[in-house]
N, C-alpha and C positions, 0 to 999 in steps of 0.2 A: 077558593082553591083548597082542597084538602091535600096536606102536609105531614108527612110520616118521617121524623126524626129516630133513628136509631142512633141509640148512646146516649144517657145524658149528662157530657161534657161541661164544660164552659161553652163551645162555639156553637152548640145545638141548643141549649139554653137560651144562648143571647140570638141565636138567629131566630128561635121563634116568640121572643120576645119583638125585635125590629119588625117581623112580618105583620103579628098584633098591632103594633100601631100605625102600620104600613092602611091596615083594611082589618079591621074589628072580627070583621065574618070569613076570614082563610080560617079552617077548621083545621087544627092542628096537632099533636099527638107524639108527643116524647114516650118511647120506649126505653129505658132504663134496665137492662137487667138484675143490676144492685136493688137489696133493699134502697129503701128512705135513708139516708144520713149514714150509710157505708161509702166509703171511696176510700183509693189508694193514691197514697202521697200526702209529706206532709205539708211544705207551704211555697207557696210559686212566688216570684218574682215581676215585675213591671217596671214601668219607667212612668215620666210626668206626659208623654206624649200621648201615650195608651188613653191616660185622663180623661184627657183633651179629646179627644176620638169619639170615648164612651160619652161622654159630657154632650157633642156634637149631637148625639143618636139618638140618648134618654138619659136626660140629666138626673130620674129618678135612682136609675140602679146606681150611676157613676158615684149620685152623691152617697149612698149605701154602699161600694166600694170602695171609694176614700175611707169614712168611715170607719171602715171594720180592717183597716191596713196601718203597719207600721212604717214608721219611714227612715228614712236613715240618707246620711250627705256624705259620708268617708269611707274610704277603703283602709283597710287595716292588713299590712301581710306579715306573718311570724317567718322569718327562715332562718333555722339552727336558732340563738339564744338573739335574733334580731328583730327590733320591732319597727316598721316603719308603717305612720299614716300619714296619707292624701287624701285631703279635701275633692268632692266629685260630684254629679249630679245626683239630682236627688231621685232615691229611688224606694221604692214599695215593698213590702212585703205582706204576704196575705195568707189564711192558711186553705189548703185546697177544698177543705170540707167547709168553710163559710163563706167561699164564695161561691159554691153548691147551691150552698142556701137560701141565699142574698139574689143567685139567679131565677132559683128554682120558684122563691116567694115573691121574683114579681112578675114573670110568665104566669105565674098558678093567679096572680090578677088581674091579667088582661085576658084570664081564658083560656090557657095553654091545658092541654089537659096532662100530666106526668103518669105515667104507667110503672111503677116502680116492680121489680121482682118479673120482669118482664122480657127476659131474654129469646131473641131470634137467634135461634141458630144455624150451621149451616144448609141442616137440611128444612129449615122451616119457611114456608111463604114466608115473601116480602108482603108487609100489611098494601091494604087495598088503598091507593092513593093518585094523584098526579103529578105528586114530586116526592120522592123518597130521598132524604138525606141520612149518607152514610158519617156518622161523627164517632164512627167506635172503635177509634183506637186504631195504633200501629198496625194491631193483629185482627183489622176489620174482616168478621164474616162474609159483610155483603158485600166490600170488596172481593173475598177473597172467591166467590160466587163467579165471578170471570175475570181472571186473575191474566189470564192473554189479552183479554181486551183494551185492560187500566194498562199494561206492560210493567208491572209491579216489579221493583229490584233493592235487595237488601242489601249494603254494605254494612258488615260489620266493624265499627272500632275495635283499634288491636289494646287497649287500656284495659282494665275493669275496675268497675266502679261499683259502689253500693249507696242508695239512698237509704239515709237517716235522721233520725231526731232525736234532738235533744233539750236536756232543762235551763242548759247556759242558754241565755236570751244575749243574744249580740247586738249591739249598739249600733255595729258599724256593719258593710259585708266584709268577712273576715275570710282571710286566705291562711292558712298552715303548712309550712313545708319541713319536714321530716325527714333526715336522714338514716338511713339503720343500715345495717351490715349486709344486704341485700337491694339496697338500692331506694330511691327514693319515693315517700309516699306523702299523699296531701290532700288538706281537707279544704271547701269553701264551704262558710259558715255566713245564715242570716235568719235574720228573727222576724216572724213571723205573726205574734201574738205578744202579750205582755206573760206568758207561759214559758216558750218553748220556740225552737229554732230548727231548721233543716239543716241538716250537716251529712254532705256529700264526701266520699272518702274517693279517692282514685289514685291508685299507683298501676305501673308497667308487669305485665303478667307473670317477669321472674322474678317481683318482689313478693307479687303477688301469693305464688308457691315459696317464694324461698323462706317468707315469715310464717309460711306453715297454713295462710289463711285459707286455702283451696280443701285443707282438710279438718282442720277446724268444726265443730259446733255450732250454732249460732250462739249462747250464751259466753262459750271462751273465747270466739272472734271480736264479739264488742267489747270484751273485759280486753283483751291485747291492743284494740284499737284506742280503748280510754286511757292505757297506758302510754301510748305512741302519744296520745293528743292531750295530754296530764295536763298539759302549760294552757294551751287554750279553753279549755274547757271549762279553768281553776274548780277540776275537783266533781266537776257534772256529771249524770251518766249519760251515754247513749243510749236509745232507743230504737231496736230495730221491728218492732210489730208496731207494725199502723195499720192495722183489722185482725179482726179475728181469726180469718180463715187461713193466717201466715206470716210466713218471717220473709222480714229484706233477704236477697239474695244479690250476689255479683253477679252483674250485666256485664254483657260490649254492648256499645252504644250502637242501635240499629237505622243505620242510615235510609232513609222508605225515600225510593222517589215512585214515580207513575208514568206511565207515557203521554198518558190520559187520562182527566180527572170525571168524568160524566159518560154514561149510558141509556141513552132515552132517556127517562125518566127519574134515573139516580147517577145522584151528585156525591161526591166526596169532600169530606168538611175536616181543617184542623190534621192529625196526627195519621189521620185516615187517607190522606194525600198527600204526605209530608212529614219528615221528620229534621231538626236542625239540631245540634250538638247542644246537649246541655248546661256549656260552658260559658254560653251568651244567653243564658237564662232569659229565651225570649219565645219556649215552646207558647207557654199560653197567650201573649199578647197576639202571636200570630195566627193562632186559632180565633182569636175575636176579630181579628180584621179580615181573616175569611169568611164570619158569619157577616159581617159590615159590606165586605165585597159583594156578596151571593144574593143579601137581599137587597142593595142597592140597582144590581143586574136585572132580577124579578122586579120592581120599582118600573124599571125603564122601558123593561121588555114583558107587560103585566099578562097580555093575551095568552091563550093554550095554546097557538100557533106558532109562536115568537119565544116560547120555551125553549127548544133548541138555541136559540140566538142569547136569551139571558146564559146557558150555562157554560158556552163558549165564550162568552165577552166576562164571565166571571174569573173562568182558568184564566185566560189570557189576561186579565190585566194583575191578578195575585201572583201568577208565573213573575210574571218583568216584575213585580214589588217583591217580590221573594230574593230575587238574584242573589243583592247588596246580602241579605242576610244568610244567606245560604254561603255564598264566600265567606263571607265574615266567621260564620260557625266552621268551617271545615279549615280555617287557617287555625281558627284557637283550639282545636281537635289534634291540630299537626304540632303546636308549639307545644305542648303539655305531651305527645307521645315523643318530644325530645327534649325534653326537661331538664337532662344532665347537661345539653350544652349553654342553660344561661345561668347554672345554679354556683358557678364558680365565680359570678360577678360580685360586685361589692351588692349589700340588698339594696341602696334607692336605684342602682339601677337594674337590678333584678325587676322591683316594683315596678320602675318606667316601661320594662318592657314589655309585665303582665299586661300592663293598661294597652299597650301597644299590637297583644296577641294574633287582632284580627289583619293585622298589615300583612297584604301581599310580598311586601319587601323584605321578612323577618327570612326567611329561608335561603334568600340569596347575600346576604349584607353580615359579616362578622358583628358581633353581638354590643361591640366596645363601638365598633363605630357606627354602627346606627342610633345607638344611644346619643353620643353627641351631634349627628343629625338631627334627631328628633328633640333635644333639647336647643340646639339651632332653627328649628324650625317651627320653636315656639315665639320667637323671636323675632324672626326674617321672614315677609311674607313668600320671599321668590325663593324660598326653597320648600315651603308649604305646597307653592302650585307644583314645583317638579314631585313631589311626592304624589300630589294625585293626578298628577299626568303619568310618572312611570310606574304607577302601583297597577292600573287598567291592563296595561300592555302587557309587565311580567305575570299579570293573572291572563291574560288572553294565550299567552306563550304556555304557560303551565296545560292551561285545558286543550291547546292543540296538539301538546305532545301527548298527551291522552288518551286524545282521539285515536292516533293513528295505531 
């Protein structure tokens, strides 16, 4: 089968890595518009199950992502002069540009061919193929190519936020909560390298303007933000250019869903079908279990005829795996754009609740007392089940008022 990857992601990477040892001779062809060793962002996130996954598929790259990942077991949260850590699972960090590499150098060894400086654009053919995977991003071309057919729909996040880096290397994933005369701002901080660290800044849009940052410079916005974040940082700078071609900017987070992931022949992969709030730092593992899904589907359903069949049983089953995370991301999206109501608590339960962000239950339940449900519920098994018995229902209740 000859395979036309546009974007070279993580999930276009690792999907024509799986296809390669799927069958040797699928002829396969990443298009990349970046140079070589350009990309933007600086270092992602994962868990220990992701691992386990990559491990499952090809133990070669997994063990060359462990590898080149830092790890970290506690959460760390500063609010006002407070410092409170918990013990947690263990979790990864890795920087975006080497695991580029790490993807990039073991595709380029089973045959993959990389096209770098390669951009399709809107008005350009789709390359000549019998499966064209779209992996390019939010702002996908080839999606955006029949943009009624996918039923493409953006929600914006009412927050802004800006992605950063920095020289403080954090031990832990570290959370900052900042008060200033305009309301409240805050960083989540994790290390990615024995170098340098990703440091995400996000406060509500009237701090936003009110601290002046909307008119700001790039060079006085980071100096004002190193000042805001003086205590955590002990003294570091920020970093807001991660390439040449530009400076960080503040986002709203852009919610992408689709109606429909596939078109004949092309499929939609990772950020290109999907986007999940930043806040449950699980954008990239769920782009590898979409190239995991996609070429498992082609696996099952190998013929030219049975194409149609692999890329509907591929949405369909990422869809229903997606749900869980998709809740989970749009509850800690909701807790963080009302942040003033748990920032008056003492901090370990401030802490408990961050931990607690993606619970359907946090919106309806005063703040004092779900805290000692949830600390009862670590405790008592029969009030664990009523939790994810009535967490379902008031999440089925929220989306039918929605609808209507």
């Amino acid at each position: 089968m000859k395979i036309a990857c546009v974007g070279g992601g993580p999930a276009n990477l690792y999907f024509s890595i799986l296809m390669k040892l799927q069958d040797p001779s699928h002829d396969i062809t990443v298009h990349e518009r970046n140079p070589a060793g350009a990309t933007y962002g600086w270092g992602v996130t994962y868990w220990a199950g992701l691992l386990d996954k990559l491990h499952a598929c090809d133990p070669v790259s997994a063990a060359a992502v462990r590898d080149a990942s830092v790890r970290w077991n506690t959460g760390t949260a500063r609010v006002r002069d407070h410092v409170t850590v918990h013990p947690g699972d263990e979790g990864f960090g890795i920087g975006r540009h080497t695991l580029l590499d790490v993807l990039g150098a073991r595709a380029a060894s089973l045959g993959v061919r990389i096209s770098y400086e390669d951009e399709i654009g809107p008005g350009d053919p789709l390359p000549e193929a019998d499966l064209v995977v779209a992996g390019d991003g939010v702002n996908s071309t080839v999606r955006g190519r029949h943009t009624d057919h996918f039923g493409s729909e953006v929600a914006l996040g009412r927050n802004r936020y800006i992605w950063l880096g920095t020289t403080k290397v954090f031990d832990s994933f570290t959370f900052a909560f900042v008060e200033t005369e305009h309301g409240w701002i805050w960083c989540y901080g994790y290390g990615f390298s024995a170098e340098q660290s990703t440091c995400v800044v996000e406060c509500a849009p009237e701090t936003w303007s009110g601290l002046g940052l909307d008119r700001l410079d790039a060079a006085d916005g980071l100096a004002l933000l190193e000042k805001l974040f003086a205590d955590v940082l002990d003294g570091h700078r920020l970093i807001g250019r991660d390439r040449a071609d530009g400076a960080a900017e503040w986002l709203n987070f852009r919610t992408l869903t689709n109606r429909t992931w596939h078109r004949d022949g092309t499929v939609l992969i990772g950020d290109a079908a999907h986007t999940t709030h930043y806040s449950i730092g699980a954008g990239t593992t769920l782009a590898l279990e979409d190239a995991i899904a996609l070429a498992a589907a082609l696996r099952e359903h190998p013929g030219p005829q049975e194409r149609p069949a692999a890329l509907a049983g591929y949405e369909r089953a990422r869809r229903a795996e997606l749900l869980q995370q998709q809740s989970a991301a749009r509850y800690s999206a909701r807790w963080y754009e009302n942040l003033p109501r748990y920032m008056h608590l003492p901090p370990e339960q401030m802490f408990a609740l961050l931990g607690q962000r993606h619970s359907p239950l946090l919106p309806y339940v005063p703040p004092q007392l779900y805290y000692r449900i949830d600390r009862a519920a670590g405790q008592l098994e029969a009030l664990r089940r009523f939790k994810r018995w009535l967490g379902p229902r008031l999440a089925r209740r929220t989306q039918a008022r929605a609808l209507r």
